[in-house]
C-alpha positions in Angstrom: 0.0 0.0 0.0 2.5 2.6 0.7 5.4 1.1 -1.8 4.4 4.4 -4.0 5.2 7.0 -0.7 7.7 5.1 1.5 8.4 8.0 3.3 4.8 9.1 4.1 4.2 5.5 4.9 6.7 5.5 8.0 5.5 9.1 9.0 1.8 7.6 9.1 3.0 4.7 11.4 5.6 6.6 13.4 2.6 8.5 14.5 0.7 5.8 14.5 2.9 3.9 17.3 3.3 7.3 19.5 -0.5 7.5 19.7 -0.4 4.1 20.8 2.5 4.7 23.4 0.4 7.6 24.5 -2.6 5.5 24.8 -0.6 2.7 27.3 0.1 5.4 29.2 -2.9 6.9 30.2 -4.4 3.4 30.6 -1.2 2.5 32.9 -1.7 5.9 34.7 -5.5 5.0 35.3 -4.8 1.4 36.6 -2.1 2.8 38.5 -4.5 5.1 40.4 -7.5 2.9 40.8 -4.9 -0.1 42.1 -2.9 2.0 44.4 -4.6 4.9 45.7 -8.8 4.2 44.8 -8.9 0.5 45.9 -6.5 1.2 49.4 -8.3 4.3 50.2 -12.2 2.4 49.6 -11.0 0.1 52.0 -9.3 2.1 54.5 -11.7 5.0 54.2 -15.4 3.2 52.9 -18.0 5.3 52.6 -19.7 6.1 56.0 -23.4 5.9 56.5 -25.2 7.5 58.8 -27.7 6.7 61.4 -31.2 8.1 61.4 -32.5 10.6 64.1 -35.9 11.8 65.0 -37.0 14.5 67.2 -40.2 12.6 68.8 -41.4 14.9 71.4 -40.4 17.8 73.5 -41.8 18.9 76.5 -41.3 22.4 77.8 -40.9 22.9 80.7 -39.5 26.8 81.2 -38.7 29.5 78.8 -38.4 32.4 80.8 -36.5 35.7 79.0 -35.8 37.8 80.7 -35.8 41.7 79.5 -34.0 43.2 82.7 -31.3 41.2 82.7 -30.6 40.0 79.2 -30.6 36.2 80.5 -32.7 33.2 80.1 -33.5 30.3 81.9 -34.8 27.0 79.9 -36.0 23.9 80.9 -37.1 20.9 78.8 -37.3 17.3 77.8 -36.7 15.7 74.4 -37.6 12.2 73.3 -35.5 11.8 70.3 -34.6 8.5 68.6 -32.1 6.7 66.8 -32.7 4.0 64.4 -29.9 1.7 61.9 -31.2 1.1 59.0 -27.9 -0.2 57.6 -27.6 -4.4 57.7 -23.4 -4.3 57.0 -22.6 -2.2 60.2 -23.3 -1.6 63.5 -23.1 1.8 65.1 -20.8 2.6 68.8 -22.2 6.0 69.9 -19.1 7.6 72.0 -19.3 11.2 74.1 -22.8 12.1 73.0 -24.0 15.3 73.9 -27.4 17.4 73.5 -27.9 20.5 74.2 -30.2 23.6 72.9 -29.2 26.5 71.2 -31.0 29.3 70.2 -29.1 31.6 67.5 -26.5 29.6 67.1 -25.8 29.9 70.9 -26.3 27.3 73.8 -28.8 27.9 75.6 -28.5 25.0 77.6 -26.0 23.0 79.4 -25.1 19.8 77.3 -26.6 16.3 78.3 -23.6 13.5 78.2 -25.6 10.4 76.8 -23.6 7.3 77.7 -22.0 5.2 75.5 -24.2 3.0 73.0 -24.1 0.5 70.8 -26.6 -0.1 68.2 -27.3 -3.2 66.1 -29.0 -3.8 62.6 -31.8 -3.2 62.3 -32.4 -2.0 65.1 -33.1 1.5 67.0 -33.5 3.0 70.6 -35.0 6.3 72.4 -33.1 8.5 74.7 -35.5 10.8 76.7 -33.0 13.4 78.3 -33.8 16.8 80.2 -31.9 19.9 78.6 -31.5 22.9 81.2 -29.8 26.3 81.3 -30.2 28.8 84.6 -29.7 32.6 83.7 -27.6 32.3 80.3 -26.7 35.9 79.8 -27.3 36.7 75.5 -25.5 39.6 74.0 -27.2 42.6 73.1 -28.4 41.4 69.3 -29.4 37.8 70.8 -31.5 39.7 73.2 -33.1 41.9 70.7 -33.6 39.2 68.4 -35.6 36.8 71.1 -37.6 40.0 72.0 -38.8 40.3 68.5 -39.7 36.3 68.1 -41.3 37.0 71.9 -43.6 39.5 70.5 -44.5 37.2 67.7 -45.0 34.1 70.2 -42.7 31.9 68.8 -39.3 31.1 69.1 -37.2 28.7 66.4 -34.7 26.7 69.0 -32.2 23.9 67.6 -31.8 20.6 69.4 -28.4 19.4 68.7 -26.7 16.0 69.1 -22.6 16.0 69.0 -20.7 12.6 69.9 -18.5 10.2 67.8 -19.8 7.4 66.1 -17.8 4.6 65.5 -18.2 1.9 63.3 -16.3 -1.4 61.9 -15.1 -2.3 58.6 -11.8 -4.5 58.2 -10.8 -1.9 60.7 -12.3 0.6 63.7 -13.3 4.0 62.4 -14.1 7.1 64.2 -16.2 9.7 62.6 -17.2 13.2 64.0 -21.4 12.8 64.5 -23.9 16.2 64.4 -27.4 16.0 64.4 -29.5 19.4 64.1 -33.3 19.3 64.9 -34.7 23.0 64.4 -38.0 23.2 65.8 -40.1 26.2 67.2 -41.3 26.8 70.6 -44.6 28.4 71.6 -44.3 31.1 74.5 -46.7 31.3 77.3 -48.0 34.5 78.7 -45.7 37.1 79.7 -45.4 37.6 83.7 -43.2 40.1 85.4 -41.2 40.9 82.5 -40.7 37.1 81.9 -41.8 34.9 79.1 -43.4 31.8 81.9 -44.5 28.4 80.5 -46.2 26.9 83.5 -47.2 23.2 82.9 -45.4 21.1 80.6 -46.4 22.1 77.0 -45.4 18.7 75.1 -44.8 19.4 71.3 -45.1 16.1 69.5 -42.7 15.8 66.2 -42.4 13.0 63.4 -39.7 14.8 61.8 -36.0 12.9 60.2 -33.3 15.7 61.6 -30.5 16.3 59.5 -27.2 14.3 60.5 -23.2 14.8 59.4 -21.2 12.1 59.7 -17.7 13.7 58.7 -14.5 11.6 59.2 -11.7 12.5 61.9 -8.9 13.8 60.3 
């Protein structure tokens, strides 16, 4: 085929072979990555799933603002659940705490939930009381709450903070959040004081949003 254009001939399959030289390499580079650095890394570091929380109930016990001093006092009780819906792992719950924030900022003191350990499929409740005496809130917290005060209702987060370990060919420990925004309504207002009286149970069927972030 090419006896009439020797030259061109070799040109054609000089390029030829460098394309395919070119081509071994990128494939060598590829296997290179996905033996040495994907596979290792999928095994050391496997994607982590994440247990499911829900906010069942809260009963509240005291919000009381108040506007003299800038503090507030809160008192309450959360049913919230955990549930595994994963069959390959099972989770240890280590240093769990919950605590309330408002803003961003604790209002509460945090809760130390002991250490757990939860099977597939499985799930369990913890039921603990959140409280904070007197929390002093700057100036623009205090403003803010004022404002959600006069409109009766006041968007608190319920967060969850631990590390949750799980097994797979080795231990891992991954940094756990959970965030369960919900809103509060006030009672009536009594010396300068937002009161809530009686237990006012909220009941919730809301998933809360979880991060499951590795330790690094």
């Amino acid at each position: 085929m090419c006896t009439y254009d020797k030259h061109r001939c070799e040109t054609l399959s000089c390029v030829l072979c460098i394309i395919f030289i070119l081509l071994i390499i990128v494939v060598a580079i590829f296997a290179f990555f996905f033996v040495f650095v994907y596979i290792p890394d999928l095994l050391l570091h496997p994607p982590i799933p994440s247990p499911e929380f829900t906010l069942l109930g809260l009963k509240l016990y005291a919000f009381n603002f108040s506007t003299t001093n800038s503090t507030l006092t809160t008192t309450l009780q959360i049913d919230i659940s955990c549930r595994n819906s994963n069959n390959d792992h099972a989770f240890h719950f280590d240093k769990l705490e919950v605590y309330a924030s408002y803003m961003k900022q604790r209002i509460t003191l945090p809760t130390t939930i002991p250490p757990s350990y939860l099977g597939s499929p499985k799930f369990t409740i913890w039921s603990p009381y959140l409280n904070g005496t007197d929390v002093p809130l700057s100036r623009d917290l205090a403003m803010a709450l004022a404002e959600d005060e006069t409109a009766g209702t006041v968007l608190v987060n319920v967060e969850v903070t631990g590390r949750l370990r799980l097994r797979h060919l080795f231990t891992f420990r991954n940094r756990l959040k959970v965030n369960c925004p919900r809103y509060l309504m006030l009672g009536n207002k009594k010396n300068g004081s937002d009161e809530v009286g009686s237990a006012v149970k909220n009941p919730f069927v809301d998933g809360c949003p979880v991060d499951v972030s590795k330790r690094r």
